[in-house]
N, CA, C and O atoms as a GROMACS GRO file, in nm:
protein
  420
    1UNK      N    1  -1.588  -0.095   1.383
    1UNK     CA    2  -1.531  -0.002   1.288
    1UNK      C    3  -1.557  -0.056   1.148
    1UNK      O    4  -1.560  -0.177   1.131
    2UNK      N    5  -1.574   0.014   1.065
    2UNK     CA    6  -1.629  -0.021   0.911
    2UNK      C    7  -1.496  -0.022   0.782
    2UNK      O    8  -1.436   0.066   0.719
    3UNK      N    9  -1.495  -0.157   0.787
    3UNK     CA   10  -1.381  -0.190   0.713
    3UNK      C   11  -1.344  -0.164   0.558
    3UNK      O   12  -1.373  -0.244   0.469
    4UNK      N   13  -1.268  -0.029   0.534
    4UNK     CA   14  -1.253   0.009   0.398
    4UNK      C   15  -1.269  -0.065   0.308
    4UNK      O   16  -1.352  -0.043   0.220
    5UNK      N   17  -1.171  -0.201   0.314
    5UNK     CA   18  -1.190  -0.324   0.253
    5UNK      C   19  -1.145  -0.438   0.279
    5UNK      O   20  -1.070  -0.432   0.376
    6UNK      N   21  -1.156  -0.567   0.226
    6UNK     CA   22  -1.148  -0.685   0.294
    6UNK      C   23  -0.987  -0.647   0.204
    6UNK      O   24  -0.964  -0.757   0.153
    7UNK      N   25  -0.895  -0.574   0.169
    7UNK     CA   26  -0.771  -0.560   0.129
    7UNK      C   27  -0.698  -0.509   0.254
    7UNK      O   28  -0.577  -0.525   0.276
    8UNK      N   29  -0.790  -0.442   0.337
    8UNK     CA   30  -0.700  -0.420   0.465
    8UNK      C   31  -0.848  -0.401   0.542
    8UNK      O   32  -0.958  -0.354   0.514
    9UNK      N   33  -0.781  -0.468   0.660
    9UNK     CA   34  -0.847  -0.486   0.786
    9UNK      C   35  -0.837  -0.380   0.902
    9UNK      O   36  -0.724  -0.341   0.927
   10UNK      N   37  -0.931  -0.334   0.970
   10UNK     CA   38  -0.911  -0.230   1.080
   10UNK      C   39  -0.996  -0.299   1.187
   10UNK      O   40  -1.112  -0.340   1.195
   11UNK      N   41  -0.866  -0.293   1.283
   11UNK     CA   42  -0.976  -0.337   1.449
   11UNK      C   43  -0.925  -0.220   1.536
   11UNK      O   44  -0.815  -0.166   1.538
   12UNK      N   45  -1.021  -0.200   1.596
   12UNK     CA   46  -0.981  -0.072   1.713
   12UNK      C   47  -0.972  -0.131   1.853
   12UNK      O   48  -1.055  -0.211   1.897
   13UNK      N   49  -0.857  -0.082   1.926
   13UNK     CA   50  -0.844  -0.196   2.048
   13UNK      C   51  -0.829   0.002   2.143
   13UNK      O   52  -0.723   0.064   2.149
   14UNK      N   53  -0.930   0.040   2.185
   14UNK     CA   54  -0.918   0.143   2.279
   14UNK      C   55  -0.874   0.264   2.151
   14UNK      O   56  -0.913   0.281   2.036
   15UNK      N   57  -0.785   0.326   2.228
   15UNK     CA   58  -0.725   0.407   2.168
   15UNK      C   59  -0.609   0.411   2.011
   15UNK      O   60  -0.553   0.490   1.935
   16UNK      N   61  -0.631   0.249   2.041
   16UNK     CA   62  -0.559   0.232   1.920
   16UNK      C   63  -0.599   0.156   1.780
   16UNK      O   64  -0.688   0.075   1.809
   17UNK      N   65  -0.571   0.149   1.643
   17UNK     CA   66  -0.603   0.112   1.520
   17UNK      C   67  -0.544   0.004   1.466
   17UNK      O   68  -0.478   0.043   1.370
   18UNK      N   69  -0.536  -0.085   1.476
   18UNK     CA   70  -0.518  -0.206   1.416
   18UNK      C   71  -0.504  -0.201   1.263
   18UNK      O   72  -0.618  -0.199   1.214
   19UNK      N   73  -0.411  -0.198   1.169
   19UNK     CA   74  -0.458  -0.186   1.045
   19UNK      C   75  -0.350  -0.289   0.918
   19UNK      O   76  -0.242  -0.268   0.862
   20UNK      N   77  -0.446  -0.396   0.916
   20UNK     CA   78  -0.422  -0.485   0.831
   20UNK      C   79  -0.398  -0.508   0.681
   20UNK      O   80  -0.493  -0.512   0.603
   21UNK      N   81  -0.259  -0.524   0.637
   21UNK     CA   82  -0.289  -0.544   0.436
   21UNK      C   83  -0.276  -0.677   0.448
   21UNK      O   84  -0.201  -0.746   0.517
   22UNK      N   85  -0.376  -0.708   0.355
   22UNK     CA   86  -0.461  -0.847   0.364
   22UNK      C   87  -0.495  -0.908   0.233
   22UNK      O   88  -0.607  -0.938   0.192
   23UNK      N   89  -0.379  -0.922   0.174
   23UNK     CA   90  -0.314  -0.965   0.062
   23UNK      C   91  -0.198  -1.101   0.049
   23UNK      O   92  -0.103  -1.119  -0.028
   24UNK      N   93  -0.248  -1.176   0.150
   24UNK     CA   94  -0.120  -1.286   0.205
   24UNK      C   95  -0.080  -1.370   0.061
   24UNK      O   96   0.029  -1.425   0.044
   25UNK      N   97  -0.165  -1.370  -0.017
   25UNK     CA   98  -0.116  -1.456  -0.187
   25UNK      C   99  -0.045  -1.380  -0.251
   25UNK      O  100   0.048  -1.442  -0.304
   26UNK      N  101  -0.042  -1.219  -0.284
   26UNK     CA  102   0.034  -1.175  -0.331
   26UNK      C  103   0.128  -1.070  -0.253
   26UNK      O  104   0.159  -0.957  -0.291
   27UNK      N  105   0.182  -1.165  -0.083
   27UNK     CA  106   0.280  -1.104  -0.020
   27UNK      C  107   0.270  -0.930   0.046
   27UNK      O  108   0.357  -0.849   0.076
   28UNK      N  109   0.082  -0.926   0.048
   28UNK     CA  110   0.072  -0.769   0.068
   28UNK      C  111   0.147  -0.692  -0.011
   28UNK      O  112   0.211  -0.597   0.032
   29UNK      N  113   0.142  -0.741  -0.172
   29UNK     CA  114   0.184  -0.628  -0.248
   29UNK      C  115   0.040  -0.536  -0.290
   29UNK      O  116  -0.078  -0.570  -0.290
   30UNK      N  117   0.110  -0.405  -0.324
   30UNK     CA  118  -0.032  -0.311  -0.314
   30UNK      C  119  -0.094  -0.256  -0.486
   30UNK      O  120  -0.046  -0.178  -0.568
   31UNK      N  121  -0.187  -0.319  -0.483
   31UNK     CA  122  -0.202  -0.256  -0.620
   31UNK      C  123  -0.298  -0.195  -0.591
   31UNK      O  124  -0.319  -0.176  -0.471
   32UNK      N  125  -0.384  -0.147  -0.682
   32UNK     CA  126  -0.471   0.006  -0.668
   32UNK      C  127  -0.557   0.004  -0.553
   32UNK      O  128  -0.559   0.092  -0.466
   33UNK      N  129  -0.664  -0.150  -0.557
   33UNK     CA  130  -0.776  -0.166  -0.454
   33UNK      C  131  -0.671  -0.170  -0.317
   33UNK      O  132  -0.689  -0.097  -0.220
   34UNK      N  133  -0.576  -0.253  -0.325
   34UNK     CA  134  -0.497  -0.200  -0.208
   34UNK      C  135  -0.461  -0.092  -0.146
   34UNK      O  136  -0.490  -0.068  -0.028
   35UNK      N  137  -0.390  -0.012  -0.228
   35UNK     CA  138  -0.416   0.152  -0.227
   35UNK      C  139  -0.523   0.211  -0.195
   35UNK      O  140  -0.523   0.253  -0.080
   36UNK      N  141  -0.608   0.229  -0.252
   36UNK     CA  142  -0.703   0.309  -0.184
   36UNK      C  143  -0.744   0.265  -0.085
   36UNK      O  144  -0.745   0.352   0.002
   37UNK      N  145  -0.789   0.147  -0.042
   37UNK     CA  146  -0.828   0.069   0.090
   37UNK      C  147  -0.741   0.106   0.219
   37UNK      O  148  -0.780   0.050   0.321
   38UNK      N  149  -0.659   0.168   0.230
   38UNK     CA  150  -0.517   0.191   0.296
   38UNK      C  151  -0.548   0.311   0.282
   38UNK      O  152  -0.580   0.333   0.399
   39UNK      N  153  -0.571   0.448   0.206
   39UNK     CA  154  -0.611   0.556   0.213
   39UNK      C  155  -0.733   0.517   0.313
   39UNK      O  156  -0.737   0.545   0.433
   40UNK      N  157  -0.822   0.454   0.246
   40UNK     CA  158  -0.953   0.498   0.345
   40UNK      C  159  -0.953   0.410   0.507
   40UNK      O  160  -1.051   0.416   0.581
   41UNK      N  161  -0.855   0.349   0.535
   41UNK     CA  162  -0.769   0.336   0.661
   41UNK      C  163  -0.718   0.457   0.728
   41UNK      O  164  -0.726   0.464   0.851
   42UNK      N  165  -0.674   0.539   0.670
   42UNK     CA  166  -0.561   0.652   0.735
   42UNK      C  167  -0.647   0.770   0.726
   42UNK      O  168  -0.610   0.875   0.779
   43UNK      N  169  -0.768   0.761   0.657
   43UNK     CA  170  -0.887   0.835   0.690
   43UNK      C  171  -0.925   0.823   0.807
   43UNK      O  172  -0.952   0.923   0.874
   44UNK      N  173  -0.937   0.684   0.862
   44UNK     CA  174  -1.033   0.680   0.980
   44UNK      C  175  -0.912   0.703   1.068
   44UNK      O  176  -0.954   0.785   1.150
   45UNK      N  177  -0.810   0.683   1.092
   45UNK     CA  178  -0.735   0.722   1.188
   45UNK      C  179  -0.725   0.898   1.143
   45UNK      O  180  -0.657   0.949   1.232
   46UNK      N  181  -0.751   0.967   1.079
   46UNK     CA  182  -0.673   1.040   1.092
   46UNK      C  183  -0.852   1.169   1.142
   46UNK      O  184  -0.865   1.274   1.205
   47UNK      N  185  -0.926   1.098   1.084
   47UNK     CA  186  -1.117   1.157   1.152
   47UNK      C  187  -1.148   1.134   1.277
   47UNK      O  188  -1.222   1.205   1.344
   48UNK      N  189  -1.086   1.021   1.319
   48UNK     CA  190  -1.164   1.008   1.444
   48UNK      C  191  -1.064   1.053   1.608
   48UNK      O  192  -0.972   0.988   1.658
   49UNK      N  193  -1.094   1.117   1.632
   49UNK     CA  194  -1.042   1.214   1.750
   49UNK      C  195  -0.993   1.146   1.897
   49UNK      O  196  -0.916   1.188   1.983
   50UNK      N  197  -1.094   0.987   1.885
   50UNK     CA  198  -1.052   0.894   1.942
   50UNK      C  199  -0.907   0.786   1.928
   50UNK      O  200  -0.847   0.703   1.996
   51UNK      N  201  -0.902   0.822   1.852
   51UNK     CA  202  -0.782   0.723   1.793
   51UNK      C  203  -0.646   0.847   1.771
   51UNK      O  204  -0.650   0.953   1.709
   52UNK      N  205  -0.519   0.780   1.856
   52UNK     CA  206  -0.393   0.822   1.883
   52UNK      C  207  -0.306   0.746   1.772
   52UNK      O  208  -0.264   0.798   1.668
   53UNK      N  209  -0.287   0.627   1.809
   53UNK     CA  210  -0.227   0.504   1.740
   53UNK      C  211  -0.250   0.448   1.633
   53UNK      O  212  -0.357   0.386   1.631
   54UNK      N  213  -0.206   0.447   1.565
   54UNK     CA  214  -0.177   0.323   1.468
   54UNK      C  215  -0.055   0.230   1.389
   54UNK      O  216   0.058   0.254   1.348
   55UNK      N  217  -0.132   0.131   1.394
   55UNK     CA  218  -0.011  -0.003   1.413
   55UNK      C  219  -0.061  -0.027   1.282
   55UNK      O  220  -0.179  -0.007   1.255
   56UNK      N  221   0.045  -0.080   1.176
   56UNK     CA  222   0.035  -0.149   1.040
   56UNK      C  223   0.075  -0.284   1.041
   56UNK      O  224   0.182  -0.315   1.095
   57UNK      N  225   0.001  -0.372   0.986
   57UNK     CA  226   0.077  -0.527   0.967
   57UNK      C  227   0.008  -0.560   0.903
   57UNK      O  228  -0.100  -0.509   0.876
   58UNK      N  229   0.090  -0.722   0.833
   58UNK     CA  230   0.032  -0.782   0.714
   58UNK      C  231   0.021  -0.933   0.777
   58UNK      O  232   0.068  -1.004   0.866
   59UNK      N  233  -0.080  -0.933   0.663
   59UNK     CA  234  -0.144  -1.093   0.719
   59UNK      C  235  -0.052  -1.207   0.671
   59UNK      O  236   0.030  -1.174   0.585
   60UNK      N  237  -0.053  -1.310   0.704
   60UNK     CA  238   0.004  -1.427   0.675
   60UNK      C  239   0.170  -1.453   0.648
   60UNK      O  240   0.232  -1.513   0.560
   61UNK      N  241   0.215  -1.369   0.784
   61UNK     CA  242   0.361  -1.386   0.813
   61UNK      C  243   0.439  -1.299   0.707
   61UNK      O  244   0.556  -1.332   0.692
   62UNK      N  245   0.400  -1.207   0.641
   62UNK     CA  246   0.448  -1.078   0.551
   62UNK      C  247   0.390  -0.979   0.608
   62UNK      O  248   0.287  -0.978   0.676
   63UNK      N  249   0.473  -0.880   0.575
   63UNK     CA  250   0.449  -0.724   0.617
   63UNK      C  251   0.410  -0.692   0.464
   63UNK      O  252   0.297  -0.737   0.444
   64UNK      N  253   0.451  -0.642   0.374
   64UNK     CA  254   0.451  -0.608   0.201
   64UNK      C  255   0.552  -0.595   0.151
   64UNK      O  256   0.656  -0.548   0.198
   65UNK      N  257   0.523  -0.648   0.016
   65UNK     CA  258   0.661  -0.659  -0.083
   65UNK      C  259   0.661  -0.549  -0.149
   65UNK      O  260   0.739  -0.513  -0.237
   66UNK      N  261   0.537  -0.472  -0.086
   66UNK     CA  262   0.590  -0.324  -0.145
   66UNK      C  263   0.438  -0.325  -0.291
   66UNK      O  264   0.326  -0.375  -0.279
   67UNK      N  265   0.498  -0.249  -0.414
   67UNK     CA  266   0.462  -0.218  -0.510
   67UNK      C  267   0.413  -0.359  -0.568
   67UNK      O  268   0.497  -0.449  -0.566
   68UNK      N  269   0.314  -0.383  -0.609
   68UNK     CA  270   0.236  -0.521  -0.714
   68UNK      C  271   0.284  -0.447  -0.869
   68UNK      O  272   0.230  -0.361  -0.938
   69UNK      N  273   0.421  -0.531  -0.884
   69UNK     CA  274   0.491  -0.504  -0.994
   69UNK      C  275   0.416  -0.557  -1.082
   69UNK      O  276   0.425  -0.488  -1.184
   70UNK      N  277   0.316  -0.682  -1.104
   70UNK     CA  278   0.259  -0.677  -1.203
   70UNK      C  279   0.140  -0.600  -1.260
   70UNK      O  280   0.098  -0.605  -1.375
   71UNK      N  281   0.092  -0.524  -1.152
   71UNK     CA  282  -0.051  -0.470  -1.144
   71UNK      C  283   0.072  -0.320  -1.266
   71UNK      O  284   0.030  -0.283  -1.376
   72UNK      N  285   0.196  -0.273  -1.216
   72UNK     CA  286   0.251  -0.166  -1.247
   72UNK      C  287   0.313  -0.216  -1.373
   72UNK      O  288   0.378  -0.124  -1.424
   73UNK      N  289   0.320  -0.344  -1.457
   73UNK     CA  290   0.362  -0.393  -1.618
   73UNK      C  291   0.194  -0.334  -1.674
   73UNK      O  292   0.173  -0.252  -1.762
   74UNK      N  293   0.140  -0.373  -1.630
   74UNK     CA  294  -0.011  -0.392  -1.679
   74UNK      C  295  -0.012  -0.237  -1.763
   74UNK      O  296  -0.038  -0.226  -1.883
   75UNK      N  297   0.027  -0.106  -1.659
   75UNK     CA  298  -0.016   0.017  -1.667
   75UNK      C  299   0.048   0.045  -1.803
   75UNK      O  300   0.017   0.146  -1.866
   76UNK      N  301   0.158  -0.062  -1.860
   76UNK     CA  302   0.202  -0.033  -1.942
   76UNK      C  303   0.344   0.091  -1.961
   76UNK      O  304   0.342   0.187  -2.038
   77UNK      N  305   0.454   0.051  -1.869
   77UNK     CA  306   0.576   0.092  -1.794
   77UNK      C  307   0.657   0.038  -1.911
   77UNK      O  308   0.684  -0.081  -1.922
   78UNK      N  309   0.707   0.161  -2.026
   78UNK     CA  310   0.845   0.100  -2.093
   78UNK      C  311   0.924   0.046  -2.050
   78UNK      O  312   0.934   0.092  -1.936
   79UNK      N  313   1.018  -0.050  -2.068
   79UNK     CA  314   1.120  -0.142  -2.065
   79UNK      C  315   1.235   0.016  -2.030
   79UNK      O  316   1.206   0.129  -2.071
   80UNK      N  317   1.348  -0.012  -1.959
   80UNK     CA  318   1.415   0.095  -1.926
   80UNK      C  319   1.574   0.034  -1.995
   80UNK      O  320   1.607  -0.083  -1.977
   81UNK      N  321   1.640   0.105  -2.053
   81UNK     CA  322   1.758   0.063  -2.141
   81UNK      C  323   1.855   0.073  -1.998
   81UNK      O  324   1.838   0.142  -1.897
   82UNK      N  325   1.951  -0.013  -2.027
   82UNK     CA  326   2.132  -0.054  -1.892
   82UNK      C  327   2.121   0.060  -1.801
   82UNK      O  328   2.119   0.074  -1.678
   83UNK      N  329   2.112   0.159  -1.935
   83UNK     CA  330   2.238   0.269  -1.866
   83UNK      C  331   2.093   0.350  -1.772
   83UNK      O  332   2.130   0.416  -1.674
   84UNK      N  333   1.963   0.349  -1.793
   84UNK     CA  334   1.848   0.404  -1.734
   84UNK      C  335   1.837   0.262  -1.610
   84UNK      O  336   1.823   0.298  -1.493
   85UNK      N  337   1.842   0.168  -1.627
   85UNK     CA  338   1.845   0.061  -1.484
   85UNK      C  339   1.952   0.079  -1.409
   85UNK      O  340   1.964   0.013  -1.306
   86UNK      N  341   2.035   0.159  -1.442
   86UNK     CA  342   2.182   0.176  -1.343
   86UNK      C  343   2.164   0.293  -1.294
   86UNK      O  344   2.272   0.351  -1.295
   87UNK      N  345   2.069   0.369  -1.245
   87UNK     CA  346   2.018   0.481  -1.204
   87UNK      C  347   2.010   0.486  -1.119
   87UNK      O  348   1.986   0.373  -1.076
   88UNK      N  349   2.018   0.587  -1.014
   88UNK     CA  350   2.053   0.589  -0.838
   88UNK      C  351   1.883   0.552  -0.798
   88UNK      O  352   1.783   0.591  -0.857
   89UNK      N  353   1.891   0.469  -0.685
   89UNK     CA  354   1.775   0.391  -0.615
   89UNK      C  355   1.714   0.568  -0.581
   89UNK      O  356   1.591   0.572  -0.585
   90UNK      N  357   1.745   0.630  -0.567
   90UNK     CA  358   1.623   0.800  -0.521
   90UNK      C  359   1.548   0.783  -0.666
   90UNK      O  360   1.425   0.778  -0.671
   91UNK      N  361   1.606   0.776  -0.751
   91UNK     CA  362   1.554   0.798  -0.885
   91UNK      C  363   1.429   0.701  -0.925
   91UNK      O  364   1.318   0.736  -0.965
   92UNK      N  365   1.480   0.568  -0.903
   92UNK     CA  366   1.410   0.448  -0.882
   92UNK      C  367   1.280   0.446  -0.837
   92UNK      O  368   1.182   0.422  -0.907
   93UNK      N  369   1.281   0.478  -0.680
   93UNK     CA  370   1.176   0.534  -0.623
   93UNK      C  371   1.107   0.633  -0.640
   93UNK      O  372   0.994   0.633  -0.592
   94UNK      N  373   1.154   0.748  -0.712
   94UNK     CA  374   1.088   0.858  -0.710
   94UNK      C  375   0.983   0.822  -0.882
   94UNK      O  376   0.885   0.886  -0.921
   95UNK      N  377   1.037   0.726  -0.936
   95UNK     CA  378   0.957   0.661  -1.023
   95UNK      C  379   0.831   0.589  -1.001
   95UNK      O  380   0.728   0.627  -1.055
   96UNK      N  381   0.837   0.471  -0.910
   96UNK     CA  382   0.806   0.408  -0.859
   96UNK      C  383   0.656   0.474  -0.781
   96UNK      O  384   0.541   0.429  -0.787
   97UNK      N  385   0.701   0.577  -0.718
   97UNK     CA  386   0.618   0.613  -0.646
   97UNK      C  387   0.493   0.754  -0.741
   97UNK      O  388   0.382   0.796  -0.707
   98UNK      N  389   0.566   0.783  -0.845
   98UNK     CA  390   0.492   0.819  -0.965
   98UNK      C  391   0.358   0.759  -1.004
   98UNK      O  392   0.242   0.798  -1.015
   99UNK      N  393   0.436   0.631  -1.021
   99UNK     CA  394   0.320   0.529  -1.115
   99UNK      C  395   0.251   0.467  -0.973
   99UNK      O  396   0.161   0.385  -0.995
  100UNK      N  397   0.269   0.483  -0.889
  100UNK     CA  398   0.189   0.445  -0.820
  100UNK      C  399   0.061   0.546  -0.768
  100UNK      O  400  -0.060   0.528  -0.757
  101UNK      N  401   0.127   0.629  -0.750
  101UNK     CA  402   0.016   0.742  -0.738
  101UNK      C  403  -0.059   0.754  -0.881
  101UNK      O  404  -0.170   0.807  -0.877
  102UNK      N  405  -0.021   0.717  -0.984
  102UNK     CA  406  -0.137   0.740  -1.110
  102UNK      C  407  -0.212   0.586  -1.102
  102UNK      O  408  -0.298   0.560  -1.186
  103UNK      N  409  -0.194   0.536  -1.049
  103UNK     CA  410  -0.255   0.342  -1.076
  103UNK      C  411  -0.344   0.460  -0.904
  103UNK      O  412  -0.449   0.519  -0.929
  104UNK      N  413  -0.318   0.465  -0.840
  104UNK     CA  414  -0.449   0.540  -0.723
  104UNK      C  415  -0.552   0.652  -0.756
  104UNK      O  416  -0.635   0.689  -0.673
  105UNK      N  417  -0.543   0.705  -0.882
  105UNK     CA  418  -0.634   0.829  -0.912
  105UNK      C  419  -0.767   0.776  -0.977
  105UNK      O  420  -0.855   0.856  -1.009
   0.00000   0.00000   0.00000
């Protein structure tokens, strides 16, 4: 199977997808090349007619810390004032997952 990127790994064991974030220094956090590499993962599971399964894991005793908060300072993310950091975690995320989808375009 032809590996999106050495940011995530794909092995096919039968019917099923193996699919690796392969980022063990920065805890499988995902910044863009991560991102897309992981799209073009869920491509091949989702093209090939052979494949039912897929399993996600991270290399080097982490699963992911999620978002590469520094890759998301970089994009240049204002500083958020008390009373905007005391904001319900939906809100948080629904941020979060904003700037992440623009750091993937």
């Amino acid at each position: 199977m032809n590996e999106p990127s050495e940011r995530i790994l794909t092995e096919r064991r039968g019917p099923i997808v193996i699919i690796t974030i392969n980022r063990p220094e920065a805890r499988n956090a995902f910044d863009r090349e991560t991102s897309n590499a992981m799209n073009a993962a869920m491509g091949l599971l989702d093209e090939d007619d052979g494949l039912f399964i897929g399993v996600i894991t991270g290399a080097g005793g982490n699963f992911s810390a999620g978002a590469d908060l520094k890759e998301i300072a970089k994009l240049g993310v204002p500083p958020r004032s008390p009373v905007a950091a005391s904001a319900s975690w939906g809100v948080l995320r629904e941020n979060l997952s904003s700037l992440l989808l623009k750091a993937t375009l």
